[in-house]
C-alpha positions as CSV (number, residue, x, y, z in Angstrom):
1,X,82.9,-97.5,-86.6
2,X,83.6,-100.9,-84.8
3,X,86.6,-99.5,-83.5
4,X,84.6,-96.9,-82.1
5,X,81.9,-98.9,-80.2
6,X,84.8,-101.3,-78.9
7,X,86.6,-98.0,-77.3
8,X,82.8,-96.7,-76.0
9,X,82.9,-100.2,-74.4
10,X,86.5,-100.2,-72.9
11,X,85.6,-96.4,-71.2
12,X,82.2,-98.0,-69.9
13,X,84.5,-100.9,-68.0
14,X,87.3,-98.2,-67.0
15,X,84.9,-96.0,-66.1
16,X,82.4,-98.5,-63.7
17,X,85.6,-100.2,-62.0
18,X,86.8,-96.7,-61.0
19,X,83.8,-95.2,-59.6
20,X,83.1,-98.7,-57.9
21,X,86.4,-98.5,-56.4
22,X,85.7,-94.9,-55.4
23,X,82.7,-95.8,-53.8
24,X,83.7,-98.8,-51.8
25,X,85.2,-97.0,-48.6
26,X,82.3,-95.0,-47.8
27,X,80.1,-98.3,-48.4
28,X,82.7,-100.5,-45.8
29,X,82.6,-97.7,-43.7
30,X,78.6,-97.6,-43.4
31,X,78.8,-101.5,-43.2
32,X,81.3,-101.6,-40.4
33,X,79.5,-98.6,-38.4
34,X,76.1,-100.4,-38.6
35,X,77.9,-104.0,-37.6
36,X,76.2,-105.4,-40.8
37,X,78.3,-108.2,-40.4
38,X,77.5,-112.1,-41.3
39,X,76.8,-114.9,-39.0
40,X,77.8,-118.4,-39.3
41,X,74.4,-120.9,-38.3
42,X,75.6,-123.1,-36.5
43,X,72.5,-125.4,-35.9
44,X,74.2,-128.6,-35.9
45,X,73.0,-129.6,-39.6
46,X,75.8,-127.9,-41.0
47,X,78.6,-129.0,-39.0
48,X,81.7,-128.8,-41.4
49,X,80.6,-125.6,-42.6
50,X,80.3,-124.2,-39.4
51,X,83.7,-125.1,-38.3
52,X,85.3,-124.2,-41.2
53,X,83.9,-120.6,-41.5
54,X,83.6,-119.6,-38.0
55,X,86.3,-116.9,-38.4
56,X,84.6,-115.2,-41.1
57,X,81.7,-114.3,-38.6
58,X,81.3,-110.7,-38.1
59,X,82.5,-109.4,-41.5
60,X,80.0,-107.4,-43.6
61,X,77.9,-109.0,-46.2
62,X,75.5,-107.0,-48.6
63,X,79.1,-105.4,-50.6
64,X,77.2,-106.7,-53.9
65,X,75.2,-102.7,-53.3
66,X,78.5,-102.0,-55.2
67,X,78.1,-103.4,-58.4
68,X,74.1,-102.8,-58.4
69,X,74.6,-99.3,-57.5
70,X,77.4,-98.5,-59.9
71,X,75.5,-99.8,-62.8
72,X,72.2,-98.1,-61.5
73,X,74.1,-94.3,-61.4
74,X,75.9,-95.0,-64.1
75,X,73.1,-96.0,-66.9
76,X,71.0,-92.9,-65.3
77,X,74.0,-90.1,-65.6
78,X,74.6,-91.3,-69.0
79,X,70.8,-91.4,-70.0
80,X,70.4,-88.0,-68.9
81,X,72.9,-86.8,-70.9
82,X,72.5,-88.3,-74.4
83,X,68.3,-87.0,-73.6
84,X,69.9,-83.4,-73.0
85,X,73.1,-83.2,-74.4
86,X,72.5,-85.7,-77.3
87,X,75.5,-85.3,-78.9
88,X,77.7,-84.5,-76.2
89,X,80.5,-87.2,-75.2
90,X,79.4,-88.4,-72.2
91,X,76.1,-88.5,-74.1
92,X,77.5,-91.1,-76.4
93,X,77.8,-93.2,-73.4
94,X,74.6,-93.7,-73.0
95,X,73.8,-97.8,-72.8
96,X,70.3,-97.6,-71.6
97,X,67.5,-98.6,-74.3
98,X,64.6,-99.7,-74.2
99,X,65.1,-102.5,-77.1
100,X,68.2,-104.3,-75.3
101,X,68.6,-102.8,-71.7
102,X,65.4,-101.5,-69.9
103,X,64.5,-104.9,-68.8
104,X,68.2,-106.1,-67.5
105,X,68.6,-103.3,-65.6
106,X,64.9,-103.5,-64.3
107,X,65.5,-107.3,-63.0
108,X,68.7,-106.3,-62.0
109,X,68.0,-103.7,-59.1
110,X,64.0,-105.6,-58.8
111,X,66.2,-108.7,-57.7
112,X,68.6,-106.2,-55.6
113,X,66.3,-105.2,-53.8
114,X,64.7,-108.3,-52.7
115,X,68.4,-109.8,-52.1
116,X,68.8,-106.6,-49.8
117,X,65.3,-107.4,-48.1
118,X,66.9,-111.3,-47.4
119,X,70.1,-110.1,-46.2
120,X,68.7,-107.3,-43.6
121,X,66.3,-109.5,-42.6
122,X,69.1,-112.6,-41.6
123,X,71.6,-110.3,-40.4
124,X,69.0,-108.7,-37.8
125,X,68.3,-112.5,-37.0
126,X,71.5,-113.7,-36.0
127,X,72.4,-115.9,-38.6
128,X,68.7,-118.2,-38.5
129,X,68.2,-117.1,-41.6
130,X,66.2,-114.4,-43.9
131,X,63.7,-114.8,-46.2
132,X,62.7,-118.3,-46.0
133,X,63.7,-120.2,-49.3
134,X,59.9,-121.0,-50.9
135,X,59.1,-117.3,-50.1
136,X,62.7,-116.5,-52.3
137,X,62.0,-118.7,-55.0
138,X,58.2,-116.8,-55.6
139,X,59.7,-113.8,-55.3
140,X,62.0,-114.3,-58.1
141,X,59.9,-116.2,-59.9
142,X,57.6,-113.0,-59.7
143,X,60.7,-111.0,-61.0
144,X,61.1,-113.8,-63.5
145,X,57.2,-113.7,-64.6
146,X,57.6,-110.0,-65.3
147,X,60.3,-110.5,-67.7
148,X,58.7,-113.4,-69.8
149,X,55.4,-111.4,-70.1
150,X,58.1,-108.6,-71.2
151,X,59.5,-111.0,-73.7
152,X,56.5,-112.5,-74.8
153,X,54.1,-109.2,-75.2
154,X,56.1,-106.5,-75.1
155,X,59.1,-107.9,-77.6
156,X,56.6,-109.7,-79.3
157,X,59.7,-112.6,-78.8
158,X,58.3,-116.7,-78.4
159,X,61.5,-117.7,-80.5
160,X,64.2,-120.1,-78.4
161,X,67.3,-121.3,-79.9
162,X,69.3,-124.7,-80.2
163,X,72.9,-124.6,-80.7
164,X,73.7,-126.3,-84.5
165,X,69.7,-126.9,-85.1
166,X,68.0,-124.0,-84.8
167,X,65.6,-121.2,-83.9
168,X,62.2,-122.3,-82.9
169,X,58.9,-121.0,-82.1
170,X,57.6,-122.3,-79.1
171,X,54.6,-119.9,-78.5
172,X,53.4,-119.4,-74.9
173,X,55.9,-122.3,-73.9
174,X,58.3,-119.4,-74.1
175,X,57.0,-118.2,-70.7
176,X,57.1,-121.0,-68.1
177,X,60.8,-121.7,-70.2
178,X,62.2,-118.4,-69.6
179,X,60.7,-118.7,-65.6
180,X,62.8,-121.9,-65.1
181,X,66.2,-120.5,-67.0
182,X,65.7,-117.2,-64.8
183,X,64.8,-119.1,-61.7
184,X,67.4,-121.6,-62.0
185,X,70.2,-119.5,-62.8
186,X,69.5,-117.2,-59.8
187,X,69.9,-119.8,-57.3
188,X,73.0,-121.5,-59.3
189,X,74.6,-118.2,-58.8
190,X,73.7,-117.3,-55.1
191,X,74.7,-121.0,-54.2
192,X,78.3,-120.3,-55.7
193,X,79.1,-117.5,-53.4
194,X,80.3,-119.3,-50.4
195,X,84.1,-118.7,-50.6
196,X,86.3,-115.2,-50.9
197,X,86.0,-114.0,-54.8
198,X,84.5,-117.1,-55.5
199,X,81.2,-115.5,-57.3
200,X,82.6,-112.8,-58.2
201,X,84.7,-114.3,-60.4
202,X,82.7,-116.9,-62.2
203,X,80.3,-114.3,-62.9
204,X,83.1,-112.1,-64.3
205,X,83.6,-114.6,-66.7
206,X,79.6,-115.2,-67.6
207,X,79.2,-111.8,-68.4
208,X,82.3,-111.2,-70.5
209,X,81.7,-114.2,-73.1
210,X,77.7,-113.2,-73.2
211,X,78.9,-109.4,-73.9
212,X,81.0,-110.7,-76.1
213,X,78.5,-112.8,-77.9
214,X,75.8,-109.5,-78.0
215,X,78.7,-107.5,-79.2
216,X,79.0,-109.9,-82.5
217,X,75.4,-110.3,-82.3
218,X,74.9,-105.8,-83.2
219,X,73.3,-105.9,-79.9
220,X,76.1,-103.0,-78.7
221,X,73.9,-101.4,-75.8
222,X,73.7,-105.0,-74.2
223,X,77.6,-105.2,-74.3
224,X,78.1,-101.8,-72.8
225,X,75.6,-102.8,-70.2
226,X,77.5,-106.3,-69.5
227,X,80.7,-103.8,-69.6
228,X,79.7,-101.6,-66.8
229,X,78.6,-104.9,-64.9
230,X,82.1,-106.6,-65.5
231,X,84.1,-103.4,-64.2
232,X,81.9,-102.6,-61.2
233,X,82.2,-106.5,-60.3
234,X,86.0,-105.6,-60.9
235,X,86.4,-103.6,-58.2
236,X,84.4,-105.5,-56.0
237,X,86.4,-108.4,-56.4
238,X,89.2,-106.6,-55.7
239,X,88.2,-106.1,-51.8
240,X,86.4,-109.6,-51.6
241,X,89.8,-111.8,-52.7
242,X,90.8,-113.7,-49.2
243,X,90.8,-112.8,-46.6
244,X,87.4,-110.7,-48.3
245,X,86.7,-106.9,-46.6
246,X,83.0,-107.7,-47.5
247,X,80.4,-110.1,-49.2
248,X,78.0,-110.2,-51.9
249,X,75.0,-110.8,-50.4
250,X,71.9,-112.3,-52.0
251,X,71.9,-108.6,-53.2
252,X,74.5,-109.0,-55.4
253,X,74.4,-112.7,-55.6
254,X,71.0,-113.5,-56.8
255,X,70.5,-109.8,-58.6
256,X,73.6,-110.9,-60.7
257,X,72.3,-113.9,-61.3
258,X,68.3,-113.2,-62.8
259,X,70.6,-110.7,-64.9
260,X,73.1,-112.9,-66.2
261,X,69.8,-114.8,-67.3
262,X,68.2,-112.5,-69.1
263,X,71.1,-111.3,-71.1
264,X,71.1,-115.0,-72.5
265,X,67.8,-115.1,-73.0
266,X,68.3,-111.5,-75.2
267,X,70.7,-113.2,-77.0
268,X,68.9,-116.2,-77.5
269,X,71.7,-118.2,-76.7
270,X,70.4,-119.4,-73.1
271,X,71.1,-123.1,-73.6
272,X,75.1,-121.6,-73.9
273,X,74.6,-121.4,-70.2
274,X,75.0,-125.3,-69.3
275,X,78.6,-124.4,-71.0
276,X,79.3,-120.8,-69.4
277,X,77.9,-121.5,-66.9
278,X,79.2,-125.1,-66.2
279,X,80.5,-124.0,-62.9
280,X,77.1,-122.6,-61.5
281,X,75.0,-125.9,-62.9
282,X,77.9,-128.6,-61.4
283,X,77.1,-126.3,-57.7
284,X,73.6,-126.6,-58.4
285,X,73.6,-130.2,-59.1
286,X,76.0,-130.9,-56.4
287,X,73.4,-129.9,-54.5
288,X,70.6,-131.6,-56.0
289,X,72.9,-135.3,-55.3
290,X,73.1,-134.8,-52.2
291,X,69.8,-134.3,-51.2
292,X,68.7,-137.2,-53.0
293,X,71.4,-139.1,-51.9
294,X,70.4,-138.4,-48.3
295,X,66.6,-139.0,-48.8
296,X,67.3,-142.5,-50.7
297,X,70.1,-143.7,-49.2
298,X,69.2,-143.6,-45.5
299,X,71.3,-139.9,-44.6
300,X,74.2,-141.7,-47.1
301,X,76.2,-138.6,-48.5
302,X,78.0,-138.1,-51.5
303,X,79.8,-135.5,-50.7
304,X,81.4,-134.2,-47.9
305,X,79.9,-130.8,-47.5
306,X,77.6,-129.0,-50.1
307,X,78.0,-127.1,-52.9
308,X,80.8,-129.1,-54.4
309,X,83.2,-126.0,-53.2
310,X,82.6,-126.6,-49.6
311,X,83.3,-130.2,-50.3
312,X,86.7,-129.4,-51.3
313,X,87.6,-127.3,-48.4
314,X,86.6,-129.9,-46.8
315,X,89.1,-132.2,-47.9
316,X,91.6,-130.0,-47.2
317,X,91.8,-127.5,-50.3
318,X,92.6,-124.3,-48.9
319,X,90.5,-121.5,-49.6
320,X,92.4,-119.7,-52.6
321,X,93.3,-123.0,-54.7
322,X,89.5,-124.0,-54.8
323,X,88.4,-120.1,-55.6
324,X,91.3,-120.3,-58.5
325,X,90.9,-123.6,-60.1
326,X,87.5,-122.6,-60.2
327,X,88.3,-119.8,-61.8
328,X,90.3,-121.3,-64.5
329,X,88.0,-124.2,-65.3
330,X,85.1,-120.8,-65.8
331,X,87.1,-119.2,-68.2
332,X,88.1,-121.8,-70.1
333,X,84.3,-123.1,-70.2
334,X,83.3,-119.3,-70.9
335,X,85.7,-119.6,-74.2
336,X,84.0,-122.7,-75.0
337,X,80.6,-121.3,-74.7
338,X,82.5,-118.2,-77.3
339,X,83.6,-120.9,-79.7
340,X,80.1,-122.9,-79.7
341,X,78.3,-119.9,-80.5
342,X,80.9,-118.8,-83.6
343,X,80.8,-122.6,-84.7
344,X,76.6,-122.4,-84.7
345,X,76.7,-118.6,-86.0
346,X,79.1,-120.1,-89.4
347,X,76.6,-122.9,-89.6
């Protein structure tokens, strides 16, 4: 039977990074033809950034529709036919339940959507920017208030768990908690995509160690549904490697992100994401430095450039090292996030 839901899991994958892939010249196409290109700011507050990413004006952002969209049809055709053809194969590959995947899905294309919103809205005005950032953060933390009320009401779920102590019951803390994780997370993701296949590939890793952990967890439907995720991403990786045909987007950026959340909060392993997510939290509190650094110290930087990746390009990393270190260091902190949770699980 395992071997079974491991194959339904492998087709999922196979199936999302080929019908991405299919899908991805009509969406460059429409992207090119409407000029939906990004602009580099170049205000002056940002000056090493602006030099060094001047060239990439004009190429389209918004290519994270791709892995939304794919994981959108695909949960709906296979819905329809396990509810009419129940026992059909295609049937069989239906990952869409109301226990483990209604609400994922839900944030994910809720958060699309708004990403979408932010990116049309910058592109149309030249670069000075979209949706401005306090407006963002209450919008997700809308989306974010949606799903803890989910959680808390509708699972009936206040429980939140500590690596090697335990599962507690927190009561309404649960809520403002699962706000910050969701919140958080979002804007550690969208802050990571700044080079070519940069977010795409941390994010590959995020989602293959949490579908791994639902998978030994019984929670099958939230593994096929981190499946479909991982091959659509695939393929969209595929076309955003350097020099990158298009973007993510905060469509794809910050949608991937509230969803990468919540499937750690359905596993109740959300404090795993300091360790999967290392990458994302070191961008965040790159960031965070800085800032402080500037405000206390009189303009004083740390760092050259914010996030830490830009940093690094700015010391004279080319592009591809930076994106493939940083891929290396995620995967190997995504199998340390594997082992902590089989180390806690034996406890």
């Amino acid at each position: 039977m395992s071997n079974m839901l491991i194959i339904k899991i492998l087709i999922l994958t196979t199936l999302s990074f080929l019908a991405a892939f299919a899908f991805t010249p009509a969406l460059t196409h429409f992207l090119y033809k409407h000029k939906l290109g990004k602009s580099i700011r170049n205000t002056g507050t940002t000056p090493i950034f602006s030099q060094l990413h001047a060239h990439k004006a004009g190429t389209p952002t918004m290519g994270g529709i791709l892995i939304w969209l794919t994981t959108l049809i695909l949960a709906l055709i296979f819905f329809y036919f396990h509810l009419f053809f129940p026992h059909s194969y295609l049937g069989q590959l239906n990952f869409l339940t109301r226990a483990e995947t209604f609400l994922p899905l839900g944030v994910l294309i809720a958060a699309a959507l708004v990403g979408l919103i932010d990116d049309l809205i910058d592109i149309k005005s030249k670069g000075k920017g979209g949706i401005r950032v306090r407006h963002r953060l209450a919008l997700y933390t809308a989306i974010a208030v949606v799903g803890a009320l989910w959680f808390y009401f509708k699972l009936d779920w206040d429980v939140f768990h500590i690596p090697f102590i335990g599962n507690f019951s927190i009561g309404w803390w649960y809520i403002p908690i699962f706000i910050f994780i969701i919140v958080a997370t979002s804007h550690s993701v969208n802050l990571s995509d700044g080079l070519d296949g940069l977010a795409s590939g941390l994010l590959l890793s995020a989602f293959a160690a949490y579908g791994t952990i639902a998978f030994i967890q019984g929670h099958i439907e939230l593994a096929a549904f981190c499946a479909v995720i991982i091959g659509a991403t695939l393929a969209f990786l595929w076309f955003n490697i350097t020099p990158a045909r298009f973007y993510m987007g905060d469509t794809g950026a910050m949608a991937l992100g509230v969803t990468l959340a919540v499937v750690a909060m359905l596993t109740n392993q959300a404090l795993l994401l300091i360790v999967i997510g290392f990458l994302f939290v070191i961008e965040s509190l790159s960031v965070i430095l800085q800032q402080l650094s500037k405000k206390l110290r009189r303009g004083k930087k740390i760092f050259l450039s914010t996030p830490i990746h830009h940093h690094f390009e700015a010391r004279g990393w080319s592009e591809p090292k930076i994106v493939m270190r940083f891929w290396v260091i995620a995967g190997v902190s995504a199998v340390a996030g594997i082992i902590i949770f089989l180390l806690d699980k034996g406890t």
